[in-house]
N, C-alpha and C positions, 0 to 999 in steps of 0.2 A: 727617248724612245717614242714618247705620244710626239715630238714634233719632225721625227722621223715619217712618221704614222703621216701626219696630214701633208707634209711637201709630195709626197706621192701621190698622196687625192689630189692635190689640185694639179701637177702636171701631167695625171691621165684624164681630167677636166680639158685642160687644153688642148691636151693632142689632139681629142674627141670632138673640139671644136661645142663642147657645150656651154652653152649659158652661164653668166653669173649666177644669172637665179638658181640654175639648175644645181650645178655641183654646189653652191652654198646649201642649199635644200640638203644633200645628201652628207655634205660633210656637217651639217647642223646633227644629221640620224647618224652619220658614226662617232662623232664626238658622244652623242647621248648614251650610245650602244656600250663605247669606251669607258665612262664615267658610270656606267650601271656596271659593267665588268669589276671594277676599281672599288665602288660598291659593295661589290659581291666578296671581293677578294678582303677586302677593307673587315668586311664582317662575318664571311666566314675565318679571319685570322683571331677575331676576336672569341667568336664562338671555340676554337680551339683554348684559348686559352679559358675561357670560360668553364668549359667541361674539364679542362686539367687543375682548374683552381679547385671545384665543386670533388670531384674528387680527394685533393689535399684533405679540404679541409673536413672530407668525411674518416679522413686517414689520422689528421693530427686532433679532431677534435674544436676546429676553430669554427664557428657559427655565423650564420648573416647578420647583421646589426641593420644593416637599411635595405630595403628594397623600393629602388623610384622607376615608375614606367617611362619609356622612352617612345616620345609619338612623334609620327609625320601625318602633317596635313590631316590632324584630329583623330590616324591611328594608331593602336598601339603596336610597335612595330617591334619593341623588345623592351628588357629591364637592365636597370646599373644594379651590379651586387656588391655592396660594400661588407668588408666583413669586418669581424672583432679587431683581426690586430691590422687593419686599417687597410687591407689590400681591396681595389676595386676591380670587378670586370663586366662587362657588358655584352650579355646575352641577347641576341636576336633570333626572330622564327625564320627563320633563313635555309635556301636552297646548301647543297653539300653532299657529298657524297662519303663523308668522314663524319662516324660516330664512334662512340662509345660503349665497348657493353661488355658482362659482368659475369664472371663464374669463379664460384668458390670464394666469394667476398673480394674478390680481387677484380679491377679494371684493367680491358686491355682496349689499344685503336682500334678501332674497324673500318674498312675502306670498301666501296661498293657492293655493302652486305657482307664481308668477307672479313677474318681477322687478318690486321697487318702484321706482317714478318720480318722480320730483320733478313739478313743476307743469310743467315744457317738453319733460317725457318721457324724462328722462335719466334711467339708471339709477342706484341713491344706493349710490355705494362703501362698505361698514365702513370706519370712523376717518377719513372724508374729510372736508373744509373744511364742505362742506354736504352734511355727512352724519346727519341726526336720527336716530335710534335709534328703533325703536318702544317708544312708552309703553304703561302700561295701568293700565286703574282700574275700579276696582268703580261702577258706579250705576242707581241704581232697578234692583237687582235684576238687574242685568248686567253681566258681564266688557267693558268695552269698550277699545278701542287709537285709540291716535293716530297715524297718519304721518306728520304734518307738526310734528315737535315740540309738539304740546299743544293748534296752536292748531282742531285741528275732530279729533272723536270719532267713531269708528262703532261700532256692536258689535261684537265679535271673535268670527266664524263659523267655521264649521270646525273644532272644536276637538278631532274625534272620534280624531284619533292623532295620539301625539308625534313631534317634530321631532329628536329627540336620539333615534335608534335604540339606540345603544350607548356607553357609555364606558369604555375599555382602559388599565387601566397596562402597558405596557410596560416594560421594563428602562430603554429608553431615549428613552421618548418616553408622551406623555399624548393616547392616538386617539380622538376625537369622532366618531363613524360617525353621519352623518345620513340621516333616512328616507328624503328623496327621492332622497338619492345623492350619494356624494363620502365625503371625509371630510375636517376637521381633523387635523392631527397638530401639537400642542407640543414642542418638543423638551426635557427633564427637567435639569435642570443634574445634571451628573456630575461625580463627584473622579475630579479628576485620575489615572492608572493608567498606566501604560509598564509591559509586564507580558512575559515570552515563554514562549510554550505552554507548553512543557517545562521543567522544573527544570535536566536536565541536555542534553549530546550530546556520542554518543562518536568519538573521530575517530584513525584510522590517521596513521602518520607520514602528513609529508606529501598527503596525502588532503585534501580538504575537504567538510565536511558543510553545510547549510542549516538554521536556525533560526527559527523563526515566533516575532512579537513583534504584543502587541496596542496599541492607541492608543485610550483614552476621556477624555474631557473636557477634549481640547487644543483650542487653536483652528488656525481654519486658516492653512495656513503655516507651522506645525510641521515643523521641520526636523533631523531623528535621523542622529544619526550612531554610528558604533560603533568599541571601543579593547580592540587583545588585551594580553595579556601573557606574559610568560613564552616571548616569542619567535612565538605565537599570530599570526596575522591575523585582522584583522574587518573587513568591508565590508557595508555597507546594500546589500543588491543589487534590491532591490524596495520603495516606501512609496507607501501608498495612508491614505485618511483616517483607516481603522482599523486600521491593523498593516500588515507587509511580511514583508521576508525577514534575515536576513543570514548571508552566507557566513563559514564559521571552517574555518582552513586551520592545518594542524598541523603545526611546524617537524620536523626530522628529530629522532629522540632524545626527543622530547615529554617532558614533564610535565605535569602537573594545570594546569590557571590557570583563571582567568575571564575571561570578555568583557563588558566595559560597555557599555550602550547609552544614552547621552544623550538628550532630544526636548526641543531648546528653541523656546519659543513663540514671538511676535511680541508680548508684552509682556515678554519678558528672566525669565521663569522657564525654570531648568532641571530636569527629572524623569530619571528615573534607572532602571536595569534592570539586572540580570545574569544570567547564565549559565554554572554550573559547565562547564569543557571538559573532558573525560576521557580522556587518551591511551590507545590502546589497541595502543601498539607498532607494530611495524612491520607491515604488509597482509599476511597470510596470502596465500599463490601454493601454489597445486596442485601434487601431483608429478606432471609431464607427461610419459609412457614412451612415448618411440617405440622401438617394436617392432620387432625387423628390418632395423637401420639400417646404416650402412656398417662396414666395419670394417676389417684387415688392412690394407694400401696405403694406400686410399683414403681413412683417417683423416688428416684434415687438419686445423689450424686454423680455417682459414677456414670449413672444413664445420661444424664445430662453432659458429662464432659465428652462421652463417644458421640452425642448428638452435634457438639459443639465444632468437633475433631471434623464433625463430614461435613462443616461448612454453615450450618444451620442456628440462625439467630434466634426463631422463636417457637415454640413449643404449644400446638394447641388440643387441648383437652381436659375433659370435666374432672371433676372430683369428687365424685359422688359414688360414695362407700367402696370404690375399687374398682367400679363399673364404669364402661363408658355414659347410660343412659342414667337417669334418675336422677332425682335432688340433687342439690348442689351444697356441700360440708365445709364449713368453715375452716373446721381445723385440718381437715384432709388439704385445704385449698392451702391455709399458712405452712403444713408441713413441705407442701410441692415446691413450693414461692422458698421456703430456706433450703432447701435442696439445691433449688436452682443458682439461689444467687452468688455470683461469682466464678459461674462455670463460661460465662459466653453466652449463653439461653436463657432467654426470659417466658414469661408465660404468655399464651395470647386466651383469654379463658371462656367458653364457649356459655351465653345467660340466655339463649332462646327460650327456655322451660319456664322461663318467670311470663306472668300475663299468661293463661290460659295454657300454657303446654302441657304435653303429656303427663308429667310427672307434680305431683304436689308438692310444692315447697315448704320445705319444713322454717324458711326464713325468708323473709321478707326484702324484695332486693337494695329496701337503703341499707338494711342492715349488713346484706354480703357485701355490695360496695365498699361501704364504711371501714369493714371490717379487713378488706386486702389492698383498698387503694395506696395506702403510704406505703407498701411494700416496696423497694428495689427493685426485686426482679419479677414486677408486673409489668407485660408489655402494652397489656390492652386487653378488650374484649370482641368478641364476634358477636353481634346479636344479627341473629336468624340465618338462615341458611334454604337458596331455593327457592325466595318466597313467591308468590303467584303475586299480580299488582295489587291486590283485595286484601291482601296481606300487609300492605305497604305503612296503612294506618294503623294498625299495630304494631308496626315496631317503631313505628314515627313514634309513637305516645313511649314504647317504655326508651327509646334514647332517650327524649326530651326526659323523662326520670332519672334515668343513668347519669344522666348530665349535670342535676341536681345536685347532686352527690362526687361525683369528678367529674370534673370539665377539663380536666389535666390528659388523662392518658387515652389514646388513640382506641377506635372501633372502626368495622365495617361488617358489611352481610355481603354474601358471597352469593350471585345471581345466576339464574339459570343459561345455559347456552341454547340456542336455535335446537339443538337435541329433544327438546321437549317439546316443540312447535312437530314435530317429523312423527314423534310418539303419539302426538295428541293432534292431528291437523285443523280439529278445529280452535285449536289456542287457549280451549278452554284453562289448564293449568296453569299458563301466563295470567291471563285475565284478560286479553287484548287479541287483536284481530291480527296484528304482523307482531315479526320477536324485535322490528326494527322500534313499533309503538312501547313494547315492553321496555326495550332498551331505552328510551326515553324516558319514561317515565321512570325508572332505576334512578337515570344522572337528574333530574326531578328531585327525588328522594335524596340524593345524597348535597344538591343545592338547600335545597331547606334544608337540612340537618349534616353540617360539614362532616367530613370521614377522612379518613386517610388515605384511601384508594374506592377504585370503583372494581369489586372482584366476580369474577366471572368462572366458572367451570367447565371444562370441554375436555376429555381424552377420547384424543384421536384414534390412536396406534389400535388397533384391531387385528383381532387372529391372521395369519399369513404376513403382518408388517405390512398390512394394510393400511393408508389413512384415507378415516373417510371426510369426502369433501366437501359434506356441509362444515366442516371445523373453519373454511375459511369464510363461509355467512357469518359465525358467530363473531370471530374476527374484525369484519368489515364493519359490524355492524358497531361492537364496542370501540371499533379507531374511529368510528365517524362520529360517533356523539360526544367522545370523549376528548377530541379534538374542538368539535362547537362547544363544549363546555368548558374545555380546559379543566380535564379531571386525570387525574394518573389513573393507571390500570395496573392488573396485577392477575396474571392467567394461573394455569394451574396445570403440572405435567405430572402424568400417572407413574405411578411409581409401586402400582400392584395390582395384581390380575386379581381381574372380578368383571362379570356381565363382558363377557367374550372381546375380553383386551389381550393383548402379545404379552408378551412374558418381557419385564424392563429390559432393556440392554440400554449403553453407553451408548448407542446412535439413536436409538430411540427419547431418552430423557435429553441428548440435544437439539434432536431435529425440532420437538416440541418446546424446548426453553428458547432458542435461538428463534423461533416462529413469534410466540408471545414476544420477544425484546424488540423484533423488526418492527413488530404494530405497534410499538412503544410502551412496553409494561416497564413499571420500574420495580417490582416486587417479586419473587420468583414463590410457588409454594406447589409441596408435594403431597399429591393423594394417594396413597396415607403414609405413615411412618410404621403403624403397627399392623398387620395381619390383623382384620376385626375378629372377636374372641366371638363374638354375638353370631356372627352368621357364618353357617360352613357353604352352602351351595353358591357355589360361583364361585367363594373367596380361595384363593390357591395358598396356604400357608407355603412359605419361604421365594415367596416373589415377594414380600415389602422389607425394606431395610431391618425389619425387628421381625422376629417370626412369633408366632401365638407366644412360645416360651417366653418371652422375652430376651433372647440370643440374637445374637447379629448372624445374616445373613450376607449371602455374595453381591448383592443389591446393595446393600450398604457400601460397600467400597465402590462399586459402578456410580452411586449419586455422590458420593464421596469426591470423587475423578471428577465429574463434570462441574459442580460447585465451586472447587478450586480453578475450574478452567476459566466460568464465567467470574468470576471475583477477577482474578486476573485481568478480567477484559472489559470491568463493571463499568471503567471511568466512560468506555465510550457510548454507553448508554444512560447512563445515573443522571440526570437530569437534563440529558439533550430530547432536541424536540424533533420528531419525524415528518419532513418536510413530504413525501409520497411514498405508500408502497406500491410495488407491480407484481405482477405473476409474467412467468417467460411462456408462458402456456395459456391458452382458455381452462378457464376454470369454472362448473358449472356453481349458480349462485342459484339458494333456493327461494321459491314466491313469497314478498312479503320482507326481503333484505336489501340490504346495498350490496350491488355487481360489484368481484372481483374482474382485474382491468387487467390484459396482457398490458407486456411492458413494450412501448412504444418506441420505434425508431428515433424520434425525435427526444429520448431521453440517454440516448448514447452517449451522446457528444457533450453533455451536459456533466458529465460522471468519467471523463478521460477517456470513452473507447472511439475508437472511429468504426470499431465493428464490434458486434456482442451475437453470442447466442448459445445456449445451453443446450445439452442432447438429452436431457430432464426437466420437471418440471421444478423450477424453485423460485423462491420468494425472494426477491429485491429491495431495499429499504433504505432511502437516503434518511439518515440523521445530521444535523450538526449540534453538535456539544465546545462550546468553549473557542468560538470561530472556526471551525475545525470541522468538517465536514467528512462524516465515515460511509462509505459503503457497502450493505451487509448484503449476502447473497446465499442462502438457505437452503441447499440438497432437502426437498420435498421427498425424495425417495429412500427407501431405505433395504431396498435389492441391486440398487444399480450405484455406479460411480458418475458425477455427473461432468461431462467435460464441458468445461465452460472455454468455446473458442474466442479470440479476441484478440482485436487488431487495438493497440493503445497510439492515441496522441501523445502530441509533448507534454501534454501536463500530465496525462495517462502517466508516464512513464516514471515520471515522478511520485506515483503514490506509493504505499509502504503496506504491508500488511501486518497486520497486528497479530500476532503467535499466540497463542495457548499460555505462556508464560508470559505475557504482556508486552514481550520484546517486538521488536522490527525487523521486516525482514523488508528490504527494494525486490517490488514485483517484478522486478526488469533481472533480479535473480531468478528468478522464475518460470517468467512470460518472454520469450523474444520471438523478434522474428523467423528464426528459426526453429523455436519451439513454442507457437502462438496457442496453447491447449494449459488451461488450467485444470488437475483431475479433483474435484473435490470428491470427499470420501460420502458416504451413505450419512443421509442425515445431519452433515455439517455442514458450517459455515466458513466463508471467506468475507474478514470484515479488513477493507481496505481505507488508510487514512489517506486521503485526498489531497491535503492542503497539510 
């Protein structure tokens, strides 16, 4: 045919009396013309087969094994698709007026937009019985196709844009995007993988954590199960086609081990997985100090074990004849101390009255020392409470005595908050001109004369679930010093109405615990435990966990609740260090303190958001503990819900949130981009693990 084709260029050349040059010219552009038609036909025949193979092998199940690009003159002009059971075909982006496309999971031809029909009108399935493929051939000069297997020809019109808009390798699949819409998608044969996220996970006695495991190139019906050791459990507690979960639970006394994870197929291969387990001892628990608690008489057993029940490690109050105030009783104190011991409560024992206090001591304090130090269930003492700095040297002199006598068991004095600078503006009751000088000279005091913490007092929560906001000067002031000093802190949340406080609730005793841990206290303690017996005006009996009776109140089960929440979630505070906190608000700071800081743009990106912002005001607080970087975020309010909008990066998206039961949950359960709004509740926290 093609040399049909050119005897008749050249003798309408000659008849025409044209040039060598000339017809060689033209018959140079129809030969090219000819060999681009040839071309076309060449690959649109192939393209046909191509979309009826990718079809198949969506029908049988057979997958791509290779995908190589196919270039001219450095572009890429198409791909070779090689598959599993070794058939290859070669897809180009190519002009056609023949596609494919897809209704009710089924593929039919399509030919100039239009579905192809047999001779009775029925559309012609790809790979069906009587299913003809469209052909195509070059002649006289024309691309032409056939529908009906070969036997009648038309020209093939429309040829002015490709049918194959796009072709995508994916990781796991080979996507044909067609122009008029739809796509193919191949699925790529993949080796075999049983893989899980992480290398390692750490896990407390007892405790159990969650492990993410992936699944490629199994088939379906893969069935994974999972095996501890070392006393270890493991359960598959989630599988889905690409990965699951499984739970590892850490025997008491732990040791290192691994957990295997099996996935056998439904042709009898087994793949295989592990995961180093890394015992991290026993769960770190809060020292919990109720403040104010029973003491004399009313030390009981029993009282002790309901104290213990709500979470509460130490117990502090006097012993003196049944009273809170006055002398302090040996035998009342050894009766309290055997009471206690063995319940979970130790005592923390209040010696202010010694050295000039109110009360005359009927004993001398080597001699109380002496007399309860080897006790078990001695936790410690408080000496003083509120001092003014004039003060400071008096209790310097009776530690250094205290000490004399045990130098074993822990004390601290509990210092005044910026509250008292507001009450007294001239500072006179500090001793000092700012509460920041006060604050210094405290971490001062507690430099000379080591202590266990540096404690501080502030309740916030005021009538209406108001917080007032000087709490975050006092705040500021004890994370700054305490950070130059490298001193723990240890704040204080009310937990009884008196001098126009709210009546406790569960958002209130967190908003205030969850504040204190962001500025890095490692101690939690409640003022009070008892309804004071001493004073009625102000004091509301049945807002403190013990009512005057001594009966448990509703208050008790509310600190009860939030105790076990923070225990739960101690590890990510108990000895990590706070690298900055922020406010998502202006926060006003009063004269004579360290400014609270809004939280700065340039801290987003740092913390996985690529956008942040709160419709309340709340406290921010990067920690890391244990390489491990958490992020805590503190509902300030305690009338509103706070919606924390945010847009997460890639490594955003990978952080975890840490539950109220210590568990995990992927923010990306949570947070997407479709529902980019986190609602934290009144008064709580979202502490996110990062890393």
């Amino acid at each position: 045919m093609r040399h049909f084709f050119f005897s008749f260029c050249l003798a309408a050349c000659l008849t025409l009396g044209m040039s060598c040059t000339d017809y060689q010219t033209q018959i140079d552009d129809l030969k090219k013309q000819i060999d681009e038609l040839s071309q076309l036909c060449e690959r649109s025949d192939s393209n046909i087969d191509a979309l009826e193979s990718a079809v198949n092998a969506i029908k049988t199940g057979n997958s791509v094994e290779s995908i190589v690009p196919v270039s001219e003159n450095g572009t890429v002009t198409g791909y070779t698709l090689t598959f599993k059971d070794g058939g290859s075909v070669t897809v180009y982006n190519q002009a056609s007026n023949v596609s494919v496309g897809e209704d009710n999971g089924r593929y039919y031809w399509k030919a100039d937009g239009g579905w192809l029909k047999d001779s009775e009108g029925n559309r012609i399935e790809v790979g069906g019985d009587e299913a003809p493929a469209p052909q195509f051939k070059v002649e006289d000069c024309t691309l032409k196709m056939s529908l009906d297997g070969g036997k009648t020809w038309n020209e093939a019109a429309q040829m002015e844009k490709p049918y194959i808009a796009k072709i995508e390798d994916t990781p796991a699949a080979v996507v044909i995007t067609l122009t008029e819409g739809g796509t193919i998608t191949i699925p790529k044969e993949q080796a075999t993988e049983v893989t899980f996220v992480a290398d390692t996970v750490r896990v407390f006695d007892g405790m159990t954590a969650v492990a993410s495991y992936s699944l490629t190139g199994v088939s379906a019906g893969t069935k994974v199960y999972a095996f501890g050791s070392n006393g270890w459990k493991a359960e598959v507690t989630e599988q889905t086609a690409g990965g699951g979960k499984v739970s590892v639970t850490a025997p008491a006394g732990a040791a290192d081990a691994d957990v295997i994870l099996t996935a056998s197929d439904s042709e009898g291969r087994t793949y295989l997985a592990s995961i180093r387990c890394i015992a991290r001892g026993a769960q770190p628990k809060f020292e919990i100090l109720a403040y104010a608690s029973f003491g004399g008489t009313a030390a009981t057993r029993e009282r002790y074990l309901d104290m213990a029940a709500a979470g509460f490690t130490i117990s502090s109050a006097g012993f003196a004849y049944g009273k809170w105030g006055g002398p302090l009783d040996i035998d009342l104190t050894l009766a309290g101390l055997d009471a206690a011991q063995g319940t979970g409560v130790k005592l923390c024992i209040p010696i202010g009255d010694f050295f000039g206090g109110e009360f005359q001591q009927t004993v001398t304090l080597e001699q109380y020392i002496n007399a309860v130090k080897d006790h078990p269930a001695l936790w410690g003492y408080i000496v003083g409470d509120e001092p003014s700095v004039a003060h400071l040297d008096h209790y310097a002199e009776m530690v250094e005595e205290m000490r004399k006598y045990d130098p074993v068991h822990p004390w601290y004095t509990v210092f005044l908050p910026v509250a008292a600078g507001i009450n007294n503006p001239d500072a006179n009751l500090n001793g000092t001109d700012t509460h920041k000088e006060y604050v210094e000279a405290a971490c001062k005091y507690h430099l000379e004369h080591p202590t266990q913490f540096l404690a501080f007092d502030f309740y916030p929560v005021r009538t209406g679930n108001q917080v007032a906001f000087w709490w975050y000067s006092t705040l500021e002031d004890y994370f700054h010093y305490a950070q130059e000093y490298d001193l723990p802190l240890s704040g204080f949340a009310c937990s009884v109405v008196f001098d126009g406080q709210e009546f406790p609730s569960v958002e209130a005793l967190r908003l205030q615990n969850y504040t204190n841990l962001a500025y890095g206290c490692q101690a939690i303690q409640y003022f009070t435990y008892v309804c004071p017996p001493y004073q009625s005006d102000g004091w509301l009996d049945g807002s403190a966990p013990m009512n005057r009776d001594l009966s448990l109140s509703p208050v008790y089960d509310m600190v009860k609740q939030v105790n076990a929440e923070l225990n739960n979630q101690a590890w990510v505070f108990l000895g990590g260090k706070v690298k900055w906190v922020r406010h998502t608000t202006s926060v006003e700071a009063l004269p004579g303190t360290f400014p609270t800081t809004k939280l700065s743009v340039a801290n987003y990106t740092s913390v996985g958001f690529e956008y942040f912002k709160a419709s309340q005001h709340a406290v921010v607080s990067l920690i890391e503990n244990e390489g491990c970087r958490y992020l805590v975020i503190v509902n300030q309010s305690l009338g509103s819900v706070n919606k924390l909008s945010m847009e997460l990066d890639e490594n955003g998206k990978k952080a975890q949130i840490v539950n109220k039961d210590g568990s995990f949950t992927p923010i990306t359960d949570l947070v997407t981009e479709d529902k980019p709004v986190y609602n934290l509740e009144q008064g709580d926290a979202l502490i996110l693990k990062l890393d």
